[in-house]
Structures are given as C-alpha cells and as structure tokens.
Backbone bond lengths (Angstrom), bond angles and torsions (degrees), N, CA, C in turn:
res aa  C-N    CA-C-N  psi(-1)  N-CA   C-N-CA  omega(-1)  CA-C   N-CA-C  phi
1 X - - - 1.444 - - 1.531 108.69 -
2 X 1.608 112.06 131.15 1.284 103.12 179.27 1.594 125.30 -92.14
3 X 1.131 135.01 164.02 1.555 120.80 -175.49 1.465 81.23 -114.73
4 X 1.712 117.81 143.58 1.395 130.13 143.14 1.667 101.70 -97.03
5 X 1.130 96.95 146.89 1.946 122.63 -164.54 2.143 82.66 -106.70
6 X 1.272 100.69 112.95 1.629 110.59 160.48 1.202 108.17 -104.84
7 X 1.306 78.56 124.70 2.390 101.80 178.96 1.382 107.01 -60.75
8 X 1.175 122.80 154.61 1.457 140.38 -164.80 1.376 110.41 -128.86
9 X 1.432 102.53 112.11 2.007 118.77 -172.05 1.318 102.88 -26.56
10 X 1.374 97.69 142.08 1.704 114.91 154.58 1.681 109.01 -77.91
11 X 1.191 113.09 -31.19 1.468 112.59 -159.14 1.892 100.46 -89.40
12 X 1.115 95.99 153.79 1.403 105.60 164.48 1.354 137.28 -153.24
13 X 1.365 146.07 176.40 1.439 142.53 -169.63 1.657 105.66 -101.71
14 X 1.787 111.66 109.88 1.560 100.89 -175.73 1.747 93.17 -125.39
15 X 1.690 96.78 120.94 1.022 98.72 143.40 1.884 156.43 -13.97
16 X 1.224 130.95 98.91 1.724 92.67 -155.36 1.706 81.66 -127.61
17 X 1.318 125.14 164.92 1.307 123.40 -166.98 2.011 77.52 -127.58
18 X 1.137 105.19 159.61 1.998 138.02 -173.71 1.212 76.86 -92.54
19 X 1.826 118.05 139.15 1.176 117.12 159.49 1.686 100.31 -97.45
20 X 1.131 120.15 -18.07 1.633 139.03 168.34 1.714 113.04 -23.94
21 X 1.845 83.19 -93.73 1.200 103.30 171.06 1.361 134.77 -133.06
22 X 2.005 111.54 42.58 1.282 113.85 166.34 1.450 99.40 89.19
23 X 1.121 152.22 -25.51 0.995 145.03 -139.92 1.781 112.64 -85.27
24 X 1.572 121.74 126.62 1.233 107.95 175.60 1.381 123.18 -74.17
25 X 1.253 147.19 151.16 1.142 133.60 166.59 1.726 113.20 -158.40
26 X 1.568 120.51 133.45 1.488 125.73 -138.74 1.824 78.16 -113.87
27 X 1.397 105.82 138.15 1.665 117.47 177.34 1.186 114.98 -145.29
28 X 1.309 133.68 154.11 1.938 126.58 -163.34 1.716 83.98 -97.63
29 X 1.183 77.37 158.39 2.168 97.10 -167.62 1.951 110.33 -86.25
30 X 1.319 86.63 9.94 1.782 103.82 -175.30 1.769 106.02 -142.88
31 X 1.237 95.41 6.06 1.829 93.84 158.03 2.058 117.97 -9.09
32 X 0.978 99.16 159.43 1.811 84.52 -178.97 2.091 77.56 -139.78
33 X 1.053 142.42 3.47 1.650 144.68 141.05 1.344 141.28 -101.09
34 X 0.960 112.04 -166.64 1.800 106.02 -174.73 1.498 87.54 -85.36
35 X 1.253 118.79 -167.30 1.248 138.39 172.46 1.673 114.44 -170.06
36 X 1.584 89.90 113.19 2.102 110.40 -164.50 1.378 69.84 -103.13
37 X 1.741 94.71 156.32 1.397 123.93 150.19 1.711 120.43 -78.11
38 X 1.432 96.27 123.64 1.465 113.71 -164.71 1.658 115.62 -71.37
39 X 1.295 97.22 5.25 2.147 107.55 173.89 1.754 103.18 -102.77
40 X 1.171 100.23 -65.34 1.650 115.48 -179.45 1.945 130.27 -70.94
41 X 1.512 95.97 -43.16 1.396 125.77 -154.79 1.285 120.02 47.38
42 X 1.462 112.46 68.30 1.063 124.13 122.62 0.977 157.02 -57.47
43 X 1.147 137.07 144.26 2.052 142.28 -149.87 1.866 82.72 -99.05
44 X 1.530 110.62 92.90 1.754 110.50 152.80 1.224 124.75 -87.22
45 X 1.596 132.73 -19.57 1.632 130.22 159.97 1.541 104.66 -166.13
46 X 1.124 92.03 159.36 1.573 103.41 -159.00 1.566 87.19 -110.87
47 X 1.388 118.36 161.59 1.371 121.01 172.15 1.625 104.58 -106.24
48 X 1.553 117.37 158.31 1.259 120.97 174.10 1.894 101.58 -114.33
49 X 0.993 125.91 11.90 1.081 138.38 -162.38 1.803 138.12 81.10
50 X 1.818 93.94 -14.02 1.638 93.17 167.03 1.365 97.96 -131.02
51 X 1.395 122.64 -22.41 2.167 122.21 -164.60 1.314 77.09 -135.78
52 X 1.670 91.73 135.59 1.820 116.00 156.74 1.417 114.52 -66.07
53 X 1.017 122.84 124.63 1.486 137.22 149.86 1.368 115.97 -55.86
54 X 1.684 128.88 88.70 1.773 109.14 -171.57 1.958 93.51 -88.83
55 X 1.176 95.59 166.40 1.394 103.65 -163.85 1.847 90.27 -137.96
56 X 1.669 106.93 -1.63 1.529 89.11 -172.01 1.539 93.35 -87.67
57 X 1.486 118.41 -170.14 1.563 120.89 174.63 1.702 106.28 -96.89
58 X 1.116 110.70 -32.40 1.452 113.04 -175.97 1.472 128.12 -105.25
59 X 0.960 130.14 85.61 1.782 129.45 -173.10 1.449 94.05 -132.12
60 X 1.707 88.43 156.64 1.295 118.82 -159.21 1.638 101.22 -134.70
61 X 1.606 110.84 109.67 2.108 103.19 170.67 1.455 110.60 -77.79
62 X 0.956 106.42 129.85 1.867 124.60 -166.08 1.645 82.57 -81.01
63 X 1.436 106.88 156.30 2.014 114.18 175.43 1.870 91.88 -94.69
64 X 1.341 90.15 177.47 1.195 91.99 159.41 1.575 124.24 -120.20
C-alpha cells in the first residue's frame, strides 16, 4: 500500500491585538486586503498581495 504525504499550509490564522484600543482581532496570514480594526479603524496589516504586512506590535499564530 502506498502512502501519499499531503503538504501542510504555509498560511495561517494570527491573532493581532489594536494598539489603539486593545482590541483582539483574528485575520488569515495571506489576507489578499488591508485589515482595520473593527472598534477604532485602525490600519493592523496591510497586504502586499500574497503575505500580510502586520503593523500591530502584538500578534499571536493560532495552532491548528
């Protein structure tokens, strides 16, 4: 019996904390937009078109 080996994402779900106003907020690590904080609107990462740019100070990569 043969085993096929399935590849394991590059992308992932990171946590990013508002340096604003505290606010948590969870975003995919391959976003294809900006991403504002949904209390304040604040600019938390900018996209470059394939990897998020985080711009907050505090983020966290969630496991799977």
């Amino acid at each position: 019996m043969a085993y096929r080996i399935i590849p394991e994402t590059k992308s992932r779900f990171l946590k990013i904390k508002c340096p604003g106003c505290g606010n948590d907020q969870i975003v995919f690590s391959k976003a294809s937009s900006g991403i504002k904080c949904l209390v304040c609107s604040k600019e938390l990462a900018s996209s470059t078109g394939g990897k998020l740019i985080v711009k907050a100070k505090e983020f966290k990569e969630l496991s799977s």
